[in-house]
Every structure is written in C-alpha cells, then in structure tokens.
N, C-alpha and C positions, 0 to 999 in steps of 0.2 A: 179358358186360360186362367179365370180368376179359380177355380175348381183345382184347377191342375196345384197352382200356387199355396193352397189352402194345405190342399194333401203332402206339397214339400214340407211345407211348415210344421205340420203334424207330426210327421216321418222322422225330423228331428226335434221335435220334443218342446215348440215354444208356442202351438194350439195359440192361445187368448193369451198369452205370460207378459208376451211386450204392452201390448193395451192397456192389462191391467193394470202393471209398473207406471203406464203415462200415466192412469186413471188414479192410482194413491200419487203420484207428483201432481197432479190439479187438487186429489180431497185434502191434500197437507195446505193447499194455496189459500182454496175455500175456508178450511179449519185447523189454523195452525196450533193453537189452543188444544186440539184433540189428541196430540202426540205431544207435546211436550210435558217436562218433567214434574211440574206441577199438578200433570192433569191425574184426574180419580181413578183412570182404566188403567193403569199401572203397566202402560204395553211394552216398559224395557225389561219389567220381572218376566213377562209372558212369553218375551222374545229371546229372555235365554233359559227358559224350561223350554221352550221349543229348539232352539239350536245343539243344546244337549242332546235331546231326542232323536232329531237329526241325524246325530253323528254315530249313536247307537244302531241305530237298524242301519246305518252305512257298515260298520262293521258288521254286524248281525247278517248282512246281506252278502260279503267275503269269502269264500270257498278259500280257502288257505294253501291247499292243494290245488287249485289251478291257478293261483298266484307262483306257487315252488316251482309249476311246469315252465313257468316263461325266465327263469332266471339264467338262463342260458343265451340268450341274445343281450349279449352284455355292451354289443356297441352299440346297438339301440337304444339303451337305455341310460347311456351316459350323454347320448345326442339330445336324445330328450328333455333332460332333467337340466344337463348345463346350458340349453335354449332355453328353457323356462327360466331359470336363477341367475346364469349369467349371460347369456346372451341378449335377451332381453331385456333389461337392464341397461346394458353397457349401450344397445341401439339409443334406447329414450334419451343416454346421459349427452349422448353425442348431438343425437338431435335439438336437445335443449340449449346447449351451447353455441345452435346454431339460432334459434325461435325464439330463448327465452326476453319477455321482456317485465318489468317490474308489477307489472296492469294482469295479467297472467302465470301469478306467481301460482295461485292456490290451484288452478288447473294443471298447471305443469306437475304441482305437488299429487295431485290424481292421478294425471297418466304414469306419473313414477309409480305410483301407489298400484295400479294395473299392474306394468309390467314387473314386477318382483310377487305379484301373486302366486299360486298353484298352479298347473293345470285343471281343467273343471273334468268331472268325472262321469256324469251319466251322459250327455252329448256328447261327449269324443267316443264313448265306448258306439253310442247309436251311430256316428256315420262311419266309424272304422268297421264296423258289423254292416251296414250298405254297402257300401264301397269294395266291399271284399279282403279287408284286412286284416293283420291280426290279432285275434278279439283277445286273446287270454295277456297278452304282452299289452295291447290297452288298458285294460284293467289292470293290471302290474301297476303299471308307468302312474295310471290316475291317482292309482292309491299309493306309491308311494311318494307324490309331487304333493300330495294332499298334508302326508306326515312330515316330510322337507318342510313344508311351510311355516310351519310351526314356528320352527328356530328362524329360517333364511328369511323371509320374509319382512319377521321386528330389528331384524340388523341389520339388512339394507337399509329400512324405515329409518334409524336409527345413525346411520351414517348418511343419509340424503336431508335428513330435517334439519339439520341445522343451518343449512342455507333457506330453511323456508320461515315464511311466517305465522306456521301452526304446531307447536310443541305437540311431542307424542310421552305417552307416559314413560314410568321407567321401566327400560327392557326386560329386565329379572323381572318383572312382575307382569308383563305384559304376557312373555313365554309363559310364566308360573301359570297365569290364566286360563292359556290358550290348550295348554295342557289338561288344565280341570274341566276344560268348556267341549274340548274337540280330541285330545290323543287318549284321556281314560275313557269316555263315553265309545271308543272306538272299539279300544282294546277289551272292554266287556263286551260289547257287541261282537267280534273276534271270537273271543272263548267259548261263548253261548251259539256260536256257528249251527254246531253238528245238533245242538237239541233244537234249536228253536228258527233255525237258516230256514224252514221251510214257512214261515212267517211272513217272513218280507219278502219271497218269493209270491207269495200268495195275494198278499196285499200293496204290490209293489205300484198299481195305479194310486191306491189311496195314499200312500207313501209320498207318491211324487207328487200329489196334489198336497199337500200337509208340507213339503218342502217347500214348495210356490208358496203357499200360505205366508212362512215365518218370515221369509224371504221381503216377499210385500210387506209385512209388519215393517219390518228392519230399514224400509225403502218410505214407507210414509213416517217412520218418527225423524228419521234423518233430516227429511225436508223439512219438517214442522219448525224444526229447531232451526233450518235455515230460512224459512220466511218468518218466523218470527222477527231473527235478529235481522234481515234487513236483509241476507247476505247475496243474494242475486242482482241487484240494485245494481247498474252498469252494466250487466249480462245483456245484450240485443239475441234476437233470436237469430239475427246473421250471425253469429258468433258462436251461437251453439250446434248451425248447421255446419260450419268452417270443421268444427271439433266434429263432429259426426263424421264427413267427411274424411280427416285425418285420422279417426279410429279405422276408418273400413280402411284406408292406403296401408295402415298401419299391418293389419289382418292379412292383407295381399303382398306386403312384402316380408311376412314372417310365415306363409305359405310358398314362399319361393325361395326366400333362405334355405329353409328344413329340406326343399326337392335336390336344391344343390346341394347338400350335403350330404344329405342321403344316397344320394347316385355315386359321390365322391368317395365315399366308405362304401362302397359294392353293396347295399343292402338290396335281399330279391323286393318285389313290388309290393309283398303284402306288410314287410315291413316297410319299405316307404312310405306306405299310405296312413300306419300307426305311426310313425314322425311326423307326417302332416299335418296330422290332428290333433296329437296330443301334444307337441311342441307349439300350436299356433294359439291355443287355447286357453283362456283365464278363469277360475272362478269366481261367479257371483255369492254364491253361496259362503265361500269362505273369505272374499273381498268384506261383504256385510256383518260375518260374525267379526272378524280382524278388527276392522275399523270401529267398530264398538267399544272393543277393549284399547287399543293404539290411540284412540280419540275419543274419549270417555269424556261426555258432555261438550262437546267442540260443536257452535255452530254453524261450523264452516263443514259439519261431515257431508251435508246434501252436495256441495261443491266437490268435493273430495271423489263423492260417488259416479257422481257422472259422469265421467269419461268411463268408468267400469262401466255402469248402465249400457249403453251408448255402445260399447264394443261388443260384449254379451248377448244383444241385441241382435247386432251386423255381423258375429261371427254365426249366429244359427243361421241367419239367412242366406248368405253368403258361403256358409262352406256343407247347406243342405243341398243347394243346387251343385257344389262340387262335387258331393260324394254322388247324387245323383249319375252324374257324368262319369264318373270312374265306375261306377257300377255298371254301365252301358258297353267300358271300353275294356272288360273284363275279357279276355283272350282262351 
C-alpha cells in the first residue's frame, strides 16, 4: 500500500516536494535570522535570478506549434480560463461573506490570494496526459492562464485589499514587474524554441528539480520574515488543520463545478478531463514569484502563503489518485 502511494505521488510530480516545503517551514522557525533581509546570503537577489530562469526554459520548453494545434477548441478554453479568473474568485468572495470573521482577516487575504492565481502548469499537463486527456489543449490552457496572470491577478489583488489588513504595492508597477520577472523571460525562451527547445527537453528532470529549488527558497524566506515578526502567534495547529481541511473541500468542489460544466457544454471526455484539471488548479510557482513583488517586505507573506502551500499540496494528492482512476475507466 505504502509502495503503491509512493509511485501515485511520483507519477504526479511531488516525489519529497511537500516534506521539503514542511522542512524549510521548521528551518525558517529554527533560523529566522537566516532568511531575512538583513541576512549576508542575500537569498531574495538569488530567488529572482532564479525565478527569471524559471520562466526562460518554461518558454524555451514551448512548441508554438502545438500550442496553434489546440486553438480550435475555443469553448474549452474559455471554461477554463473564466473558472480560473472568474469563477474562482467570485466562489471565495461568497464564501467569505459567509466565514469571514476579523481574527481571520490575513487567511482569508490568502485563500483570495489562491484563488485569482494561474492555473499551474507541469501537473495539470501530467494527470491530463494519465488520465487520457488532451495533452496539446493542456498545455495551451496552462500557458496561457500563466500569461493572464500577469495583469488579472494584481487587479483582483488590487480590488480585494482594501478591505484587508496588508497593503499590496502599486499595480503599474507590480504588472511593470511581473512583466520583467515572468512575460520577457518567457517570450525569449519562446523565440529561442526551434534552436535551443531541444535543451530543456533534455534536461527537463534537472529543470524540475532547479524549479523545486527556487520554489523552497521563496518558501523559507517568507516564513523567516514571519517568525521573526511574531506573525503566527494565535495560529493553534487546530486551526491550520480546519484550513487544510477547507483547501481539500475547496479542490473537490471546483472538481465538480468544471465536470458540470463540461458535460453542460457537450465537451467529448478527453476534453472534460483537460477542464478538470487545468480549471481546479493553482500555481505555486507563480503564487511565490506574485507575492514577492505584490508584497515586497510584508511579514505577513508566510500567512499569506499558506493556504496556497496547503492546497498545492492536497491538489497533487488528491487529483493523482483521480487521474489514476480515470485512466482505469478509459473505454
């Protein structure tokens, strides 16, 4: 059983990744001194010459021409994209309306902060490629919820902060950022395809390891900054399990949104199964570069993160043993 469990885990793509994420949330507890801004290792210069790099071999890794193949399933892709930006979203707003209370502002401020995210891109593409679905219109969708994010992202942020208790920068210069940090770093990677795509083809394990890396960087300076200033203090660990809890219900019923939907718009199966995934999905990846720049020196961001952590987490787990199951109930 415990073997079986291992190889789901593997099969979508999160091996050691959660462990290690708990393990930099303990080194940040143990050493909060070692990530914050004063310290000598200089790890927020390091974490965005890494996230730069990132976003180059993501474009670099792009076939441009089987992105042009899928632009043809155009109701898919508006299911998609408006689940991710607005659908999702407008769920949280309502929910909050109903949950929120003054003690749970900066969590609430998170899970907003989740759901106006991306969609994530290399796990959607791996269980919609198990599951039997379709892989070219995945990768479409991932990449372009990736580029959507850019703009839709800091202006949700931007129209929900203000009822909160954490200022986010200013929007022009947030996008100006996000731009210099994630949409040029792409679009060179993009152009340089056809010479150099056979690269991050090649080296695409080391890649995704080097991903994990910056990732965890980005994951222990956040916290440092929030056990330095205190900011967990009232957190019970009942209370983080409640929130774990609520990110997976949360998972399970934007996995059954996207199937009614999709059944509702006649899409065949293999597209359903591309709505399931890439509509129920967040990125970590671009949650941690975002919040960087949106929250630049906040040490409230380790609160902020975790409800992303937290669902990132529960949706590998939770939707590796789905795709498992739809890859069985293949006809």
């Amino acid at each position: 059983m415990m073997h079986k469990l291992i190889s789901l885990l593997g099969r979508a793509g999160i091996n050691g990744f959660f462990i290690l994420m708990v393990a930099m949330v303990g080194l940040a507890w143990l050493y909060p001194e070692a990530g914050s801004t004063s310290s000598p290792l200089h790890l927020r210069q390091v974490g965005n010459i890494g996230v730069t790099l990132i976003f180059f071999f993501y474009g670099l890794k792009l076939d441009p021409a089987k992105l042009r193949s899928s632009l043809g399933h155009w109701k898919m892709h508006i299911l998609i994209q408006a689940t991710t930006f607005l659908i999702f979203p407008l769920l949280i707003l309502f929910l909050r309306g109903i949950f929120y209370t003054a003690e749970s502002d900066l969590l609430w401020l998170g899970v907003f902060y989740l759901a106006v995210l991306p969609s994530t891109v290399s796990s959607s593409v791996v269980m919609v490629s198990i599951s039997g679905g379709n892989i070219s219109a995945a990768i479409f969708n991932a990449s372009v919820s990736s580029l959507l994010g850019i703009f839709l992202t800091p202006l949700w942020m931007n129209l929900f902060v203000s009822s909160s208790a954490l200022p986010i920068s200013d929007l022009s210069g947030v996008i100006v950022n996000l731009c210099l940090q994630v949409l040029l770093p792409v679009i060179a990677g993009l152009l340089l395809h056809r010479r150099m795509g056979f690269l991050a083809e090649r080296f695409k394990n080391q890649l995704r390891y080097f991903d994990q890396a910056i990732i965890l960087l980005i994951v222990f300076r956040a916290f440092c900054d929030s056990f330095l200033n205190r900011m967990f203090e009232g957190y019970s660990f009942a209370e983080v399990a409640i929130l774990a809890a609520f990110m997976l219900g949360l998972f399970f019923i934007m996995l059954l949104l996207m199937q009614l939907l999709a059944v509702w718009l006649g899409l065949s199966r293999e597209d359903r199964i591309t709505v399931i995934f890439c509509g129920s999905k967040k990125s970590l990846v671009q949650g941690a570069v975002m919040g960087q720049v949106l929250f630049p020196g906040a040490a409230a961001f380790g609160i902020v993160l975790l409800p992303l952590m937290l669902y990132h987490a529960l949706q590998l787990l939770a939707g590796s043993i789905l795709a498992q199951r739809l890859a069985r109930n293949v006809s």
